[in-house]
N, C-alpha and C positions, 0 to 999 in steps of 0.2 A: 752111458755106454757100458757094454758087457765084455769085457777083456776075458779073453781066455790065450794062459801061455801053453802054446805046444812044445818046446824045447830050452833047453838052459846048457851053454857050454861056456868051460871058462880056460881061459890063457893065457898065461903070464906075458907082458909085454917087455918089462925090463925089470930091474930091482925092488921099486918101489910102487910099480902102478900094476896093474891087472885089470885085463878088458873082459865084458862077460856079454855072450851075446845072447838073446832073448826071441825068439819070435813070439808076435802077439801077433792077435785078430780080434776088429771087434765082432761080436758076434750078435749085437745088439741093431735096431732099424734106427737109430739117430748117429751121427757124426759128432764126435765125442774126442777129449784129450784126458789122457792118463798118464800118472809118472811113473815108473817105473825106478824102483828102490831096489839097490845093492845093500844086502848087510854081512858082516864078518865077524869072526870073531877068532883070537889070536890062540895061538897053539899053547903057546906057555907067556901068557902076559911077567915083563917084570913087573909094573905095578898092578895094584887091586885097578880092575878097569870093567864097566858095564859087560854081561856078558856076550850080547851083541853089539855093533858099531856099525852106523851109517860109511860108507865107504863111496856111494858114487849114486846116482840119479841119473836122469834121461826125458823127457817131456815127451810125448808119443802122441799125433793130433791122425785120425783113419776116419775113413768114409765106411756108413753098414758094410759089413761082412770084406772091408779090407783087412790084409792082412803084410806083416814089414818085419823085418831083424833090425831090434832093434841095439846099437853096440853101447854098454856102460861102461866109463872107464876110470876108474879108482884107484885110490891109495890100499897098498897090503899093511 
């Protein structure tokens, strides 16, 4: 499968989560499932901590040249 993302927005839902919404499409001729990865990384870490951080995933399964929003929703 050939993913391609058109858009990325993001919105705080409450204190500690944050949803980020995605559209994909595949753009490929087979029927395909992709995951789609949230990464973060902190403003002022108190400790030493990897520069980036997994934050949220999503499993996204399109038929050729469908296309969906898809929502991840994560810890900040």
């Amino acid at each position: 499968m050939t993913l391609t993302v058109h858009a990325a927005h993001q919105r705080v839902v409450d204190s500690g989560a944050v949803t980020v919404r995605v559209r994909v499409r595949n753009t490929g001729s087979r029927e395909g499932a992709d995951v789609i990865q949230v990464y973060a990384s902190p403003e002022r870490p108190r400790a030493r901590r990897a520069p980036h951080e997994l934050v949220g995933f999503a499993k996204v399964q399109l038929a050729p040249g469908e296309e969906a929003d898809v929502d991840v929703r994560g810890r900040r």
